[in-house]
C-alpha positions, 0 to 999 in steps of 0.5 A: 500500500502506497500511503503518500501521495509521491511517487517512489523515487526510482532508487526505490524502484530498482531496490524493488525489483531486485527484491522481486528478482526470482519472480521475473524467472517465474514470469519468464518460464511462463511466456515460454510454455505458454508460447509453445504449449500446443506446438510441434516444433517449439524453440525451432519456429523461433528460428525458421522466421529469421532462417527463412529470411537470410534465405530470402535476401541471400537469393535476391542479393546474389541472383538479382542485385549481383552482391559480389561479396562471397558468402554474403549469408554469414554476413546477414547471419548475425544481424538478422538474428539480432534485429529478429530479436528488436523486432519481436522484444518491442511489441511483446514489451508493449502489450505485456500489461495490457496482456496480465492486466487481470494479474495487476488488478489481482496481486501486487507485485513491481509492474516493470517486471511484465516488461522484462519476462518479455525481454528476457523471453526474447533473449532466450530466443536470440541467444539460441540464434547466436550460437546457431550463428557461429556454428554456421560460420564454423561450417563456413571455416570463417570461425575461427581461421578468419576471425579468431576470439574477437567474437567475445566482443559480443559480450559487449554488445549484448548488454548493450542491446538489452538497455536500448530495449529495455528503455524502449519496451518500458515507455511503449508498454506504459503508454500502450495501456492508456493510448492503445494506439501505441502498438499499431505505431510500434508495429509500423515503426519496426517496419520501416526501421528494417530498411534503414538498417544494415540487414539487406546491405552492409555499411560499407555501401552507406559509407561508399556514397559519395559527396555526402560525408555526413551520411554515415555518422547520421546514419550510425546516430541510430542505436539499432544501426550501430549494434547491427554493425557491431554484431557483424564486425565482432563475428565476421571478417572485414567486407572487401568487395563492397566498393569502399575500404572494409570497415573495422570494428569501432570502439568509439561506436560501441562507446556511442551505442553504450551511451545512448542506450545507457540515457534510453534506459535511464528515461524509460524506468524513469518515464515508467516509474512516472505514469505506472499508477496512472496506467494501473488505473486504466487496466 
């Protein structure tokens, strides 16, 4: 029972739930088995959406627009793995109280900890692609005769891209209880974001446009471009055959992306701790 009028303080926030800490793996386990409950296949269709895309952009690449770079399918590997990841945390952080809004109104417990079972549930999903993924570049001979133990970066990254979407699944979650609008604009917002990012391309074909020297950094401004660019030159060799000059994996993007994150993560519990009674009260 909240006997003052002021919101807790998000200090307080976070004391909370790390006191509710096992009560998010309960939440967590329970997306799982209900998501698979009645299916055949299980974990596997997680897989099949991202694998029959690779498949898809790899022919088209290769047979229509002529992509000259060998193995072109290890290099979306990993990007399309992780951007599946972005693409399916979003929307479940989103509708997850609207989704147990009977839960809320039944028990208490830290509302953020709907969002985060989301998260991790998705992460779980993701981190069976990564590994799918090196074994893939295992079969290749890529890893690791060309790239060695540069892919522990990816424990770098990881924790990076769970911030950026924590703080984005917090403030879509919250606003979608009282604007339900909300979804339908992440929906569309996921959409358009897949084509302005290095999935279907690598970067190097953004940094070889010409005239335009401001173009590449605006581009990498976008935090999801620049974890899909630190993903693939974490685990894959440099580019050659992309008309410009390979780019190597950059420090000061990580550092970038950290800090962006860092500062979405930080508005999003503070935005949620901000309105959560109010959206409680719409459920």
């Amino acid at each position: 029972m909240v006997n003052s009028p002021r919101r807790p303080p998000l200090r307080a926030t976070l004391r909370e739930l790390w006191a509710y800490r096992e009560l998010v793996t309960e939440f967590t386990r329970r997306i799982l088995m209900v998501r698979y409950k009645n299916s055949v296949l299980g974990l596997v269709w997680s897989l099949i959406t991202p694998l029959v895309l690779i498949g898809v952009i790899t022919l088209i690449t290769k047979y229509f627009l002529g992509q000259p770079i060998p193995n072109y399918s290890a290099y979306i590997f990993p990007v399309m793995f992780a951007w599946t990841f972005s693409n399916n945390a979003i929307p479940d952080m989103c509708i997850s109280l609207l989704e147990n809004s009977l839960l809320i109104r039944r028990s208490y417990f830290p509302r953020e900890l709907l969002p985060i079972s989301a998260l991790l549930a998705a992460l779980f999903h993701f981190l069976i692609g990564l590994v799918l993924s090196l074994g893939y570049l295992m079969l290749l001979r890529i890893f690791p005769q060309q790239v060695g133990w540069s892919v522990l970066l990816v424990l770098l990254i990881i924790p990076c891209h769970l911030c950026l979407l924590l703080g984005l699944g917090l403030i879509t979650a919250v606003l979608n209880v009282i604007y339900e609008d909300i979804r339908f604009l992440v929906s569309v917002g996921l959409q358009i974001m897949f084509y302005a990012l290095p999935v279907m391309y690598p970067i190097e074909r953004v940094a070889a446009v010409e005239g335009q020297p401001w173009l590449l950094p605006a581009y990498l401004a976008n935090p999801f471009a620049g974890l899909l660019v630190l993903y693939q030159k974490a685990m894959l060799p440099p580019i050659q055959s992309a008309g410009h000059p390979a780019l190597p994996f950059s420090w000061p993007l990580l550092g970038q992306t950290w800090l962006v994150s860092l500062l979405v993560l930080w508005f999003g519990l503070w935005y949620f701790n901000r309105l959560k009674y109010v959206a409680v009260e719409r459920l």
